[in-house]
N, C-alpha and C positions, 0 to 999 in steps of 0.2 A: 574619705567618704567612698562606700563599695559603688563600684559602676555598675550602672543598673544594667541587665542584658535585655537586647531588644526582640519580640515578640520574632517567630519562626513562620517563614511564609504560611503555613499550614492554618494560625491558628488566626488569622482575617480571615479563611470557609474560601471555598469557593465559590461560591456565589458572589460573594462580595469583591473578589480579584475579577471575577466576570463583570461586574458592574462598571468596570471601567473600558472593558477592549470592548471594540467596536468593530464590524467586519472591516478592513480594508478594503474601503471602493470609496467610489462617489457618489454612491447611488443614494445616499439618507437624504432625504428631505428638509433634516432639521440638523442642526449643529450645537454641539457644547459651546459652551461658552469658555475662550482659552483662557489661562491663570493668568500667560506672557505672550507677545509675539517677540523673539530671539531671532537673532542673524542665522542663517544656514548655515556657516562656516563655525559657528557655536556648536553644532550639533554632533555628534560620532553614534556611530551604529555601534551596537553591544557585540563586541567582539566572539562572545558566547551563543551570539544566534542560533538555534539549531539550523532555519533555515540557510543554505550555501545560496540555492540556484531561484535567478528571478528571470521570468521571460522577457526578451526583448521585448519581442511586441508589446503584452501586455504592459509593459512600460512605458512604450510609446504612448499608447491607448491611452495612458493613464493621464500623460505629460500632456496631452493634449485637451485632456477635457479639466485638468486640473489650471491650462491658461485661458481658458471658456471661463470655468467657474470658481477658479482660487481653489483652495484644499478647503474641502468643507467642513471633515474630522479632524482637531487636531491631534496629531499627535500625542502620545505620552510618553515620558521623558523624566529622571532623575537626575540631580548631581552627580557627574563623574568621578567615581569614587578616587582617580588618579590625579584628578586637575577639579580645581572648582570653579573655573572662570568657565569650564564646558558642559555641556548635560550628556547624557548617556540615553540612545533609546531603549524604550520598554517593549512600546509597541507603535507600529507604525514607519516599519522602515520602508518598505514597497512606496510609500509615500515622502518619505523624503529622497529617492533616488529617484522618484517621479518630477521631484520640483526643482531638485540640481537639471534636471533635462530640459525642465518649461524657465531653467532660469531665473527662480527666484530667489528671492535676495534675503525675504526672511519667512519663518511658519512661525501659527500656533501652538501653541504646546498646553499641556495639562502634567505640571509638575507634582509627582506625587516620590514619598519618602519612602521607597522599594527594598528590601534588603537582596542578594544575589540571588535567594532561595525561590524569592518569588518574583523577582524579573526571568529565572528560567522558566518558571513555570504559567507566567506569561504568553513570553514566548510562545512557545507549546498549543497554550488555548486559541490562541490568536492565527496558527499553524492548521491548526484542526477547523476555524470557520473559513479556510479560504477556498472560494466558490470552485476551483479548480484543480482540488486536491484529491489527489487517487487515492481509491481504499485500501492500498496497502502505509501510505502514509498516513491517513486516518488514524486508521487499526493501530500502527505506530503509536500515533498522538496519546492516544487512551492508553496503552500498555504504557509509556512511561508517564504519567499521568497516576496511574495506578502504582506502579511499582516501586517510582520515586517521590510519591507524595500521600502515597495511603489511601488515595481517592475509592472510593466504590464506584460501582457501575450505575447504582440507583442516585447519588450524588452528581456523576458527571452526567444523568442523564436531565437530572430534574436544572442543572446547572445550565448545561451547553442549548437545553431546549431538545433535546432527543429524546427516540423512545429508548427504553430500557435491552427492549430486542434488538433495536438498529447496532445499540454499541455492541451486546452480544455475539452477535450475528460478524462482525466487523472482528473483534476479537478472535473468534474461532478460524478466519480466514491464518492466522497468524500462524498455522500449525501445519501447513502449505511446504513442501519442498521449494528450496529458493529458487529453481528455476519455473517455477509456476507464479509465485508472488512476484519475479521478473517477469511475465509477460502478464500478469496482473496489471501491474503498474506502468504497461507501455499500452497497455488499451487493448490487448490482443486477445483479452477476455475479461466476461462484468464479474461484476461481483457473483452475479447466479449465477454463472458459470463456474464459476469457483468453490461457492459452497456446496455445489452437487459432489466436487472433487474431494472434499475435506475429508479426511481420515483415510482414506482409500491409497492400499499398499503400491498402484500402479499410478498414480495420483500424474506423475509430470509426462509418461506414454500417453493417458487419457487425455492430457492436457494439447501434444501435441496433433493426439488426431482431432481434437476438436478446434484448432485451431486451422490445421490442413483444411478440414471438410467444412469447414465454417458452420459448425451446426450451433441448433437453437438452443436455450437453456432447456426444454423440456426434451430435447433429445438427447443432449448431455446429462441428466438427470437417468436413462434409460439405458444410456453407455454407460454408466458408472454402478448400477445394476448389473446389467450382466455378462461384465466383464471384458478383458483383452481378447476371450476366444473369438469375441464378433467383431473386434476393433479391426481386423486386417490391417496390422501397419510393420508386421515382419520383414527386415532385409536378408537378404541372401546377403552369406558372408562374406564376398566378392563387392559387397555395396551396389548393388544394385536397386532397379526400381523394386516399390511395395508389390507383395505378390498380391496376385489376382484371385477374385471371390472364391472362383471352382479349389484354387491350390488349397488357400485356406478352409475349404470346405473336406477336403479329402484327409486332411491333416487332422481336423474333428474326428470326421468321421473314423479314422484309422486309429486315435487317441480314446475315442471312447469304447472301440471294440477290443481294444490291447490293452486297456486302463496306464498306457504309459503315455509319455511322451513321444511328440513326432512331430517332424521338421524335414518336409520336402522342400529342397534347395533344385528349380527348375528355371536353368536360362532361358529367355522368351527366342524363339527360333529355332531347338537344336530339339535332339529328339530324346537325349539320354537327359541324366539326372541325379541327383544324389537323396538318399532316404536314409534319413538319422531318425534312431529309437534310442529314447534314454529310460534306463532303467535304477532303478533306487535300493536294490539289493539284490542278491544269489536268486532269494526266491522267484523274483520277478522275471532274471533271466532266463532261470529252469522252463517259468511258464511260458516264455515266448518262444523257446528252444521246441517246448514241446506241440506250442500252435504253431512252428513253421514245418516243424516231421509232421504234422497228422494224427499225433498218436495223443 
């Protein structure tokens, strides 16, 4: 008899994978009702996790209100596809490292028959509603989301409960210089901040004055407009401090009347200085040869 092959995470919809994950917290009101309650020591985390990093504290936090009120969500959880005396989690790990911490001895579970395609993909969804996730991890979530499971944007939005521009929007951050989505995802600028930055060839400079001058998204949006010339964040090649308004203003001014480049290198305290002209062909030098004779 041909073995029959079993259905592709894809074709239960997302919708119907979402019908099971629940945010991780404590905060529902109401609770499913579990298949099982299983020993803790039953239980293994899915080795496949994407998530690596859980906050202490937030553990704490977690262990603590989870020996107030028991785990309210249970858990989901498959058969270990390695051992069948053990389950495997789907979703709900933050919560069973919650309850080894409060101690307990057993959880509920909601046993469902997952294949690996779509405990990744789990994962992933369950990744994306956690109340504390920066939007370069978001943006993440949806790109693979999308690229490894076909999903649309109109799909994951009608699915996750978003709007169609939220994921968009979230999306387009992903086209960011890495050192810009690194200080994305340390908090050191919002999301509007970031989308003012998108596409713009000076994108991780703008990024760092606006984090230096702590300016507003709508000033940032204003920087990103009209350019590095107003940014004043030039170093003298000695590394020194940012030069001062007046330098950068002579440096304009000296650039737009010579149509070239120019980089006045002036140590604060001395009285001489260095004046760099960059020119981009013969022509250009001719021309400056002949605005420095007069002729």
């Amino acid at each position: 008899m041909a073995k029959t092959t079993k259905p592709r995470g894809l074709g239960r919809g997302l919708s119907a994978l979402m019908a099971d994950v629940q945010p991780d917290g404590q905060a529902a009101e109401t609770s499913r009702r579990p298949d099982l309650t299983v020993p803790i020591d039953s239980i293994r985390p899915n080795p496949d996790q994407p998530r690596r990093s859980f906050d202490d504290d937030a553990l704490e936090e977690l262990a603590a209100s989870i020996k107030e009120k028991g785990v309210i969500q249970p858990l989901i959880v498959r058969r270990d596809p390695s051992n069948d005396d053990m389950y495997q989690i789907v979703a709900g790990e933050r919560r069973w490292r919650a309850s080894q911490r409060a101690q307990l001895h057993s959880l509920p579970v909601l046993v469902r028959d997952f294949d690996d395609t779509e405990v990744l993909e789990i994962a992933i969804i369950e990744n994306i509603q956690r109340a504390d996730l920066n939007p370069v991890d978001e943006a993440t979530g949806y790109r693979q989301l999308m690229d490894r499971f076909g999903h649309t944007q109109d799909q994951m939005a009608q699915a996750l409960g978003k709007s169609r521009s939220h994921i968009a929007n979230l999306l387009r951050l992903l086209n960011l210089p890495e050192p810009v989505l690194g200080w994305l995802a340390a908090g050191k600028l919002t999301a509007g901040h970031a989308r003012a930055l998108v596409g713009h060839d000076d994108a991780t400079k703008l990024a760092q004055h606006v984090i230096q001058k702590q300016l507003s998204v709508r000033d940032t949006e204003r920087l990103a407009k009209s350019g590095l010339p107003s940014v004043g964040t030039k170093r003298s090649p000695a590394g020194g401090n940012a030069k001062d308004a007046d330098t950068v203003q002579i440096e304009n001014e000296l650039a737009a009347h010579l149509r070239m480049k120019v980089s006045i290198d002036h140590k604060p305290g001395q009285d001489g200085g260095k004046l760099t002209i960059s020119y981009n062909s013969f022509e250009q030098l001719d021309d400056l040869l002949r605005a420095l004779s007069g002729s």
